[in-house]
N, C-alpha and C positions, 0 to 999 in steps of 0.2 A: 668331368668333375674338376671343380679347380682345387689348387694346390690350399687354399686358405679363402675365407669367408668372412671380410672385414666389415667390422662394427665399431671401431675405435675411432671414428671422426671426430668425436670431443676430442679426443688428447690429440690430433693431427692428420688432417686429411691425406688420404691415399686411398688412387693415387692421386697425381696433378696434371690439369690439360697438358696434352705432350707440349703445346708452343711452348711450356715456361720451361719445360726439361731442355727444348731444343735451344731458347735462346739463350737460359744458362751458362749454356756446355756455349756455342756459339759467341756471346758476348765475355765470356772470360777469357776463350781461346785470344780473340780479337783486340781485349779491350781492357784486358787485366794489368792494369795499371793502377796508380795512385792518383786518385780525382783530388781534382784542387790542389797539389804540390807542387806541378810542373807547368810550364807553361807549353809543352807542348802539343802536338793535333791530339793524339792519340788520349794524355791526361782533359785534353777540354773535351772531345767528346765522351768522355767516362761522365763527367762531371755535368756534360748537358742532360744526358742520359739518368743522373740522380735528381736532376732538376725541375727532368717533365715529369718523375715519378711521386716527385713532390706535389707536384700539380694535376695527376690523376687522380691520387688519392684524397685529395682536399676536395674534389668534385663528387669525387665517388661519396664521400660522408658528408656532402652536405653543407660542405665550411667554405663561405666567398672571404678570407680573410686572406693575409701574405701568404703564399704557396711554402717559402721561409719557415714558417710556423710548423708546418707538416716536421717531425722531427722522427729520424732515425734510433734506434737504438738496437741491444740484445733481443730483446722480447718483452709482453709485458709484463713481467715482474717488473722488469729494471725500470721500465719507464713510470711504473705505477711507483717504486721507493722516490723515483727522482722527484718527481710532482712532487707529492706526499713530503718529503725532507726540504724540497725547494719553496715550497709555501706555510706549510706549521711553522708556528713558534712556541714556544712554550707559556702556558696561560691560556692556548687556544682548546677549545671543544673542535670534535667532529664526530658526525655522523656516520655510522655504515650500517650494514644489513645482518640476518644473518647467513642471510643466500650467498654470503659469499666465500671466494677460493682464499685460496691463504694467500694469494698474493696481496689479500687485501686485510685480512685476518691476522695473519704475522706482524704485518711494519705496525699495524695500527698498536696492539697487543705490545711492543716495543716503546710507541710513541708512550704512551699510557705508565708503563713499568720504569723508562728509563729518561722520558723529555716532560714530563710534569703537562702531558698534553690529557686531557680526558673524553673519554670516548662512549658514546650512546651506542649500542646495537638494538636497530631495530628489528622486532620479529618478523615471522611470516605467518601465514594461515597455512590449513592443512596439504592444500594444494599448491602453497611454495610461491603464494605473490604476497606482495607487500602492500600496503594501504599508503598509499602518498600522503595523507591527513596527519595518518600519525608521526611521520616525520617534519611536517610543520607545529604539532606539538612538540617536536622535541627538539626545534630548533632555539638556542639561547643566545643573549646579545652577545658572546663570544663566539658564535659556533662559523669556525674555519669552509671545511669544506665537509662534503657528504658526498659519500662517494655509492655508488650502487653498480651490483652486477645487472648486466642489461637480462643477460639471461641465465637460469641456473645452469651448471657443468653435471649438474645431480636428476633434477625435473624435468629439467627443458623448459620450467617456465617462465613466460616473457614478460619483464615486467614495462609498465606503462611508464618510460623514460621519458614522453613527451610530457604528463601530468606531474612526475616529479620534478621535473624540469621547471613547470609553471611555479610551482611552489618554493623550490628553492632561490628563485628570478625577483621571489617579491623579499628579497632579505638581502643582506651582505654577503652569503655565505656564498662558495663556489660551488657548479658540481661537476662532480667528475664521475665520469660514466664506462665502465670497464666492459669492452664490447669483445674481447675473446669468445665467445660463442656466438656471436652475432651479426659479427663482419664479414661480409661475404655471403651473408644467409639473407638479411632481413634488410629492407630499406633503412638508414639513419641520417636524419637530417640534422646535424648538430648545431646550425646555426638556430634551425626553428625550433628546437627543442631546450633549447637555453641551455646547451653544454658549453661550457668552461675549456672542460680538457678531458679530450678523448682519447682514451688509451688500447691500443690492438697489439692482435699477435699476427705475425704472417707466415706461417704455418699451419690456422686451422683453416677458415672457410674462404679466408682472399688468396688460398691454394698457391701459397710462395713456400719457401724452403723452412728448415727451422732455422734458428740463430739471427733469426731479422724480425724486430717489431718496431714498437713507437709508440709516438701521442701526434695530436694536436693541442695547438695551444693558444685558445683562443686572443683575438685581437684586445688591449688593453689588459690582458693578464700577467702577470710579471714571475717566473719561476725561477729562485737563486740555482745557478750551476750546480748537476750532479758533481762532475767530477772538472778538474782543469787540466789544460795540456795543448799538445800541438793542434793547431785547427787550419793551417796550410795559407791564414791572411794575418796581415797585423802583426809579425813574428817579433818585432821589436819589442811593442806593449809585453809589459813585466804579470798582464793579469789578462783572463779571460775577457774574449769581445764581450760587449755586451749585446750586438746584434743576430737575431735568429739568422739561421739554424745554430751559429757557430757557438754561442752562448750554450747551446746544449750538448754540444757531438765536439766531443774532442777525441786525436786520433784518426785510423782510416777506415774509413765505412766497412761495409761488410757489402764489397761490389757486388758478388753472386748472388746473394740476398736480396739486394735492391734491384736487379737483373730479374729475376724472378717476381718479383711482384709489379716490374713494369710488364713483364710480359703478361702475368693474371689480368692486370688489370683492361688490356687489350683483347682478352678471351673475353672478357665479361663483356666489351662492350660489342664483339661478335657475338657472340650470344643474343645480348638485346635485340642489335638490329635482325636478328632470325627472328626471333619472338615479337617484330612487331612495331619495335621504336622506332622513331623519327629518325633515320639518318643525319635531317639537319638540327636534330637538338643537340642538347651542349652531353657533356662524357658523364655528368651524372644522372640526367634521365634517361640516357642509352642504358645505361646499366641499370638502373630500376627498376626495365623491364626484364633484364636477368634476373633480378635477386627474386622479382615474383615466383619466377619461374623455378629458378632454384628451391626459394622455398617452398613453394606449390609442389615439387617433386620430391624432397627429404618429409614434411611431414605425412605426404601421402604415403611412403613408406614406411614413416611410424604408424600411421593408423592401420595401417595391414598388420603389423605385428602387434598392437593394441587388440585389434580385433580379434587374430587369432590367440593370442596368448591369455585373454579372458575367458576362454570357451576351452581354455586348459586348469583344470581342477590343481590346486594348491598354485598355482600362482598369483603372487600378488604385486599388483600395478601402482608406483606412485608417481603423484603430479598432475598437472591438468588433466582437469573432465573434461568434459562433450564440449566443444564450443571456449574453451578457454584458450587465449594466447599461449605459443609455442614455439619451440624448434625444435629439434627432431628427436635432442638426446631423451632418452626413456628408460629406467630407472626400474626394476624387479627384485623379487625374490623367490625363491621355491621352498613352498614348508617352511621349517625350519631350516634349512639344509644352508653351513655359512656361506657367504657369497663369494671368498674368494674360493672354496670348495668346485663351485656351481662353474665359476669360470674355470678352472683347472678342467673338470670333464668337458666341456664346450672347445675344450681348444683340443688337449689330446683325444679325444674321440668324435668329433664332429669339426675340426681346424675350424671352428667359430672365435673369431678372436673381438674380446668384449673389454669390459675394463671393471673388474671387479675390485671392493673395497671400500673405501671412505673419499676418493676420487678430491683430497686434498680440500675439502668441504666437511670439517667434523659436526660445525656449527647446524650445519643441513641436516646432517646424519641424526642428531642429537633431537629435534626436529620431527624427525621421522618415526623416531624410536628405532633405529637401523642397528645401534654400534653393536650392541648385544651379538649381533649377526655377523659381521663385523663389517657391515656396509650392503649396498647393494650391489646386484649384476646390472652393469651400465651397458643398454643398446645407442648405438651412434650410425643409423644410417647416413650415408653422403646422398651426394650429388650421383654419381656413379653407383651406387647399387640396385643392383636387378633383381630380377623377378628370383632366378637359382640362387642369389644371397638368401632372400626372405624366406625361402622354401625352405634353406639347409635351417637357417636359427630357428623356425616355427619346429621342425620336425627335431634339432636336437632338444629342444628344450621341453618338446611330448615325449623324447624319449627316458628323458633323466629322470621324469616326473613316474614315469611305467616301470623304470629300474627300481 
C-alpha cells in the first residue's frame, strides 16, 4: 500500500523522470555558477546549457523563430503580467475567456479597473469549450490581444487553439495562448496555429521543478520590458538591451530550473524514440510522438475514473462527453456534500490527494453553478499513475458515498 495516492497533476506533476532529478542535483553540483557574467569555462558552459534549452523548447512547441525568443522567467503568471503590461496601452480592448485561471483573470480585472483598458469575456457552453465565432464577433478595431486558456485547470477541456488562432490571424489583434495545462500533454504547434506569444509553467506536464516558466515571443512581436536591471552584456548602456532574451530576463536565471527542463525535455524525446519516432527527425517530432503517448496514457486514466465514478450513485461529472477534446484534469462532486469537505476525507482516510475548491478559476465555477458548494473535487491523473492509484480514488470515493 503506498504511503499517498496522487491526483494533484494540475497544480504540479509528481513525481518527475529521475534524469531531471538526477541532472538537477548533478548540473548544480558541477555547474552552479552565474551564466553569462563571467567569462569563464565553467560560466560559458552554464550559459551553453541555457542556450540549447532555449532551443529544445522552441522545437518542442513548434516555433522555427530566434531560439532568443524562448524567454525565462518565475512561472506563468509572471510571464502572462509581463506580455499583458508589455503590449496594452490604454485605449486598448482585449479579449479573454471565462475558462480562465486568475492568472489571466486578475491582471486583466486590473487592466480594466486601473489602465483605462476594456475587456470582453467570452463564455463557454456547458461543457467548458468556447466557440471561436463568437470571439471574431467580439473582436473591435481596437482590440489588443485575446488571450485563451488552451486547456481548462477545472474541465480538462481542450480548446481549439488552432481555430482560434485562424481567427484572430485575420485582424490586428495578437493571441496569446496560456498552455499551463497543456504543455507536455498535448502536441502545440505555435507557429501553425498563429500564436503570438506562448506562455508555460515548468513544473506541470514539461516535469521541470517549480519556480521556472516562460513564454515565447513570437518573431516581429515587440513586448516593452517587464522589469530592468543587470543582464550580464552591454553593462555600460544606461537602459535595458533591446535584443532578446536580454530585453526580458534581467538578473540571474534560475540555473536548477533551466537544468531541469533541459533534462525533461531529453526524456521526452527518449520517450518518443521508444514509442516509435524517427531518430533522424528534428527534437520536435521526436517528441510528438511522446506527447501522444503521454496523452494517450493520462486521458485513458481519466476515462477509467469517468467510467467508474458514473456507475457511483450521487456523483456528479463535469466537462467533456464522449468524444470531446481533453486532458486528463476531471472535475466532481458528491451530493451535496461541499468539496473541500470531500477532499478533506479522501486524504485523511484514503491519503487520496486531489485538489479541492474553486482551483483559482471562479469564473468556471460560476459556470458550473459549483460556488454554492464551494467548488469541485479536482481529479489530475499523470503520466505515472497506475492501476493501485485508480483502484484506491474509485473505491474511496464509493466509500464516502456508502458513509
Amino acid at each position: 500500500m503506498k504511503d499517498n495516492y496522487y491526483f494533484d497533476n494540475a497544480a504540479t506533476t509528481l513525481p518527475k523522470p529521475e534524469p531531471v532529478y538526477q541532472f538537477m542535483d548533478q548540473f548544480f553540483r558541477s555547474h552552479g555558477v552565474n551564466p553569462g557574467r563571467s567569462g569563464h569555462e565553467l560560466a560559458v558552459e552554464a550559459e551553453m546549457m541555457i542556450i540549447e534549452t532555449r532551443r529544445l523548447l522552441g522545437a518542442f512547441f513548434g516555433f522555427g523563430g530566434d531560439p532568443a525568443r524562448v524567454i525565462f522567467s518565475q512561472n506563468a503568471t509572471d510571464s502572462m503580467n509581463a506580455a499583458l503590461s508589455g503590449i496594452l496601452n490604454p485605449g486598448d480592448h482585449m479579449i479573454i475567456t471565462r475558462m480562465e485561471h486568475n492568472c489571466v483573470l486578475r491582471p486583466a480585472n486590473h487592466f480594466e479597473r486601473d489602465h483605462d483598458i476594456s475587456v470582453t469575456r467570452i463564455g463557454a457552453d456547458s461543457t467548458g469549450f468556447v466557440d471561436p465565432e463568437e470571439i471574431r464577433r467580439s473582436i473591435q478595431p481596437n482590440t489588443r490581444v485575446v488571450v485563451v486558456n488552451h486547456a481548462s485547470n477545472v474541465t480538462g477541456s481542450l480548446q481549439d487553439a488552432a481555430a482560434i488562432g485562424k481567427v484572430v490571424r485575420e485582424t490586428d489583434a495578437l493571441f496569446i495562448l496560456d498552455t499551463c495545462q497543456t504543455a507536455g500533454v498535448v502536441p502545440i504547434a505555435m507557429d501553425e496555429w498563429g500564436i503570438d506569444v506562448l506562455v508555460y509553467t515548468g513544473h506541470k506536464g514539461l516535469f521541470g521543478p517549480m519556480g521556472i516558466g516562460g513564454m515565447i515571443v513570437g518573431e516581429n512581436i515587440e513586448i516593452r520590458p517587464p522589469r530592468t536591471g543587470g543582464t550580464g552584456v552591454n553593462s555600460i548602456s544606461p537602459f535595458q538591451p533591446e535584443q532578446y532574451p536580454y530585453r526580458m530576463e534581467s538578473g540571474t536565471h534560475c540555473l536548477p530550473g533551466i537544468a531541469g527542463l533541459n533534462a525533461a525535455q531529453k526524456w521526452f524525446a527518449e520517450l518518443g524514440r521508444s514509442h516509435g519516432a524517427d531518430s533522424s527527425g528534428s527534437h520536435g517530432e521526436i517528441c510528438a510522438a511522446a506527447l501522444a503517448h503521454v496523452h494517450e496514457t493520462e486521458t485513458s486514466a481519466t476515462q477509467h475514473l469517468i467510467d467508474a465514478f458514473s456507475a457511483i450513485d450521487s456523483v456528479k461529472i463535469y466537462g467533456p462527453g464522449p468524444g470531446q477534446p481533453r486532458v486528463s484534469t476531471l472535475s466532481i462532486n458528491i451530493g451535496k456534500l461541499p468539496a473541500d469537505q470531500v477532499g478533506a476525507m479522501l486524504d485523511a482516510d484514503h491519503a487520496v490527494c486531489v485538489r479541492p475548491g474553486l482551483h483559482c478559476a471562479p469564473d468556471v465555477h460560476e459556470l458550473l453553478g459549483t460556488v454554492s458548494q464551494n467548488g469541485t473535487v479536482r481529479f489530475a491523473p499523470g503520466y505515472f499513475t497506475d492501476s493501485e492509484d485508480l483502484q484506491q480514488a474509485v473505491e474511496a470515493v464509493r466509500s464516502i458515498v456508502e458513509d
